[in-house]
C-alpha positions as CSV (number, residue, x, y, z in Angstrom):
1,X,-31.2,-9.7,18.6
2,X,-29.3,-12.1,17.1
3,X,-29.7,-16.2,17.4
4,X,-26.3,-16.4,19.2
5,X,-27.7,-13.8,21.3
6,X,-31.1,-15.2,22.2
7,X,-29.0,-18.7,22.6
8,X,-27.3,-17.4,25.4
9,X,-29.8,-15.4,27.4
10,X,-31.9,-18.7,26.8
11,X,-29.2,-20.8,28.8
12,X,-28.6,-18.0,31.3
13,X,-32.3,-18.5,31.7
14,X,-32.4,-21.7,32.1
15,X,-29.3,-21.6,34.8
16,X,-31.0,-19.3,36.8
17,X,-34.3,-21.1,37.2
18,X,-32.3,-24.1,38.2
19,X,-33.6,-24.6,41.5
20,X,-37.2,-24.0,40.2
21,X,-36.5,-27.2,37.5
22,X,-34.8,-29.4,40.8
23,X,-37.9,-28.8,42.7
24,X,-40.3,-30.1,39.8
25,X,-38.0,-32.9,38.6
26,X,-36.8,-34.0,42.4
27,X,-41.0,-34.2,43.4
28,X,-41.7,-35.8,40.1
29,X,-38.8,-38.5,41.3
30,X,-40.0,-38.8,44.7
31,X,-43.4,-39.2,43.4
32,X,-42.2,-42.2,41.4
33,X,-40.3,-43.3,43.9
34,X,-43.0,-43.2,46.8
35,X,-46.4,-43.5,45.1
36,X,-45.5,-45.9,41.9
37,X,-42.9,-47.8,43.4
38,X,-40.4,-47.5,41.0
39,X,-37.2,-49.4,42.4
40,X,-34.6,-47.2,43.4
41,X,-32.4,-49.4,41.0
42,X,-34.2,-47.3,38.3
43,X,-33.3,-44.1,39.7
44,X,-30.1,-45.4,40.1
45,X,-29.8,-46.3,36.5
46,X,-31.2,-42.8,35.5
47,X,-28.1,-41.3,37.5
48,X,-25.7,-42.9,35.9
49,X,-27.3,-42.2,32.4
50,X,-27.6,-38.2,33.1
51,X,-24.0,-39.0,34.8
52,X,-22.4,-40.4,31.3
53,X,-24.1,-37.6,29.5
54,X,-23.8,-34.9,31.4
55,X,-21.7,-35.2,34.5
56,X,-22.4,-34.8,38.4
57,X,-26.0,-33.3,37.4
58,X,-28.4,-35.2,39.3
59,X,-27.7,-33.7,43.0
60,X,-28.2,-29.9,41.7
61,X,-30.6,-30.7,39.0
62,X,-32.7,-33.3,40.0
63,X,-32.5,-34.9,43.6
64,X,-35.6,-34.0,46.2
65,X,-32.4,-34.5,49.1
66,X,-30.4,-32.1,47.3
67,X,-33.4,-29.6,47.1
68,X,-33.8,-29.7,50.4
69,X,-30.3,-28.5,51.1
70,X,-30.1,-25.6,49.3
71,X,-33.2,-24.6,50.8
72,X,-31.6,-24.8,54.1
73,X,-28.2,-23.3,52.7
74,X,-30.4,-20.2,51.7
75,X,-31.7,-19.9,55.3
76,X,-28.3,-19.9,56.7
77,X,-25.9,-18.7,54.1
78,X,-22.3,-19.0,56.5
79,X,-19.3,-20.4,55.0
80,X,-19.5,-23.4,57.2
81,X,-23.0,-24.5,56.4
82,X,-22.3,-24.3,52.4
83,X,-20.0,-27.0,53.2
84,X,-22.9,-29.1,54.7
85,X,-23.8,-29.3,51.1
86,X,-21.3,-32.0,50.2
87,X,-22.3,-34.3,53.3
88,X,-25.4,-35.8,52.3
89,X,-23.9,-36.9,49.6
90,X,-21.4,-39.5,51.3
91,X,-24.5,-41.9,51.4
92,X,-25.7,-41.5,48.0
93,X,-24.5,-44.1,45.3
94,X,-25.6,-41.6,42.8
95,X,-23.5,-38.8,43.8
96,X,-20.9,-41.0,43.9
97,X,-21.1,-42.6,40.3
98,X,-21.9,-39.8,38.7
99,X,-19.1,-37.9,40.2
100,X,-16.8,-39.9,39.1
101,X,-18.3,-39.6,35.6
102,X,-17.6,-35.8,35.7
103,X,-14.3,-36.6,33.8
104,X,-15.8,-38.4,30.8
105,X,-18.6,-36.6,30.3
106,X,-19.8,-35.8,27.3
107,X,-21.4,-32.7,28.5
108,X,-18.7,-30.3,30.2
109,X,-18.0,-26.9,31.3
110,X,-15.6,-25.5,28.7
111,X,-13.1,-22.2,28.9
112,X,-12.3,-20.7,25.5
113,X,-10.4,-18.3,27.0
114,X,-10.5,-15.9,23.9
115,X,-12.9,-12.9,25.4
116,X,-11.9,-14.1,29.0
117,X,-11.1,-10.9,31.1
118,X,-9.8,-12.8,34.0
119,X,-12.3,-11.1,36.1
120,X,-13.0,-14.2,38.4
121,X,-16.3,-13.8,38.6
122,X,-17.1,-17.4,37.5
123,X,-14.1,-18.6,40.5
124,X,-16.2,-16.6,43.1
125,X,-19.4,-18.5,42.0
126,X,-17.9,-21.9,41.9
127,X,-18.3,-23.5,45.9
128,X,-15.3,-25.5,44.8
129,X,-12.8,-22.6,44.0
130,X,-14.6,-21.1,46.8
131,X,-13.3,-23.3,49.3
132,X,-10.3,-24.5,47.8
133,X,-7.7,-22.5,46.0
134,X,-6.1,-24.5,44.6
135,X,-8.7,-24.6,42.1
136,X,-9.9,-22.1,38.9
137,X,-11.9,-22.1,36.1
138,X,-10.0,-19.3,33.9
139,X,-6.3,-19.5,35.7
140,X,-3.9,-21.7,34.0
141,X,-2.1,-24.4,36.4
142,X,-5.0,-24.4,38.7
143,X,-7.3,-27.6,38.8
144,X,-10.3,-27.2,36.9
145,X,-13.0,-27.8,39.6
146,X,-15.6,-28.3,37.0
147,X,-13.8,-32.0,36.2
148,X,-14.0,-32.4,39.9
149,X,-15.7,-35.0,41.7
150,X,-17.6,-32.9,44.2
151,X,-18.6,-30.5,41.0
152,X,-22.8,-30.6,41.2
153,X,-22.8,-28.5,37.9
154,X,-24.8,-26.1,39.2
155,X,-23.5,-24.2,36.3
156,X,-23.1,-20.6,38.5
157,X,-20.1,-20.0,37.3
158,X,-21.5,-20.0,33.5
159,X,-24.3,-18.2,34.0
160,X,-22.1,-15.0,35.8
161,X,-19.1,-15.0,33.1
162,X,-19.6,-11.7,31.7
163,X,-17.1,-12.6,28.6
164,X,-19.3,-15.9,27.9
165,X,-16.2,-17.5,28.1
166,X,-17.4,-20.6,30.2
167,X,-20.1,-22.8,28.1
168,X,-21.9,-26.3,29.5
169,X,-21.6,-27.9,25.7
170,X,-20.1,-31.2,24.2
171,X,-16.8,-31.7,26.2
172,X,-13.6,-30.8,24.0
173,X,-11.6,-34.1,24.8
174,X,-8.9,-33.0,22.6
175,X,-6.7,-30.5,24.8
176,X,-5.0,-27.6,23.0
């Protein structure tokens, strides 16, 4: 096995243990939160650090709240409640900074597009495209939903490309 080989099934790894790393960071954060009293100016600050660097990342990465969904999303998988997902987040300042980060990034989801089969796979994993199609990651004149504001980067639809064609890496800012 190669290194580009073990790179990938490394971050595959990683994506797919994501809810397992929210868990730990989003107790660790309530922790500081409720037991240290660390000002939630602090963990506001953090949000819009991770934001700048790498996008919408706290709610799917990091936040206890957003934990808690998904756990209830997994209970009750219908196509309505997934959209309970994006509620919560009309109260939190976080969401809302970082979202708005998602464009300017320095962290983003690319497409190379050069071993792309146009499969869809990643569009079927991404909630955005899911519910809205006028969005795609791999169809050209669609919205990229990964430069969306309500993109979490859960990172689903990089971890189920087949072609590796989708990568969360430095942001290309100059477009082709």
């Amino acid at each position: 096995m190669n290194k580009t080989s073990k790179k990938k099934g490394a971050s595959k790894k990683v994506i797919s243990n994501r809810r397992i790393i929210q868990a730990i960071i989003g107790v660790i954060v309530f922790i500081a939160i409720q037991f240290f009293n660390i000002s939630l100016w602090y963990a506001l600050l953090a949000g819009v650090i991770a934001g700048l660097i790498f996008g919408k990342v706290f709610c799917r990465w990091m936040c206890p709240l957003g934990f808690i969904m998904e756990v209830f999303m997994n209970i009750n998988p219908e196509e309505k409640f997934k959209q309970t997902y994006q509620y919560h987040k009309l109260g939190c300042p976080i969401a809302w900074i970082s979202g708005i980060l998602n464009k300017i990034s320095i962290f983003g989801i690319n497409f190379t597009g050069n071993d792309c089969t146009h499969c869809g796979v990643c569009d079927k994993a991404c909630y955005i495209s899911t519910l809205n199609n006028e969005f795609s990651l791999h169809k050209k004149g669609k919205k990229n939903p990964a430069e969306q504001f309500s993109c979490s980067k859960c990172l689903q639809c990089v971890a189920v490309c087949p072609s590796d064609s989708l990568k969360y890496n430095f942001r290309n800012f100059i477009k082709k």
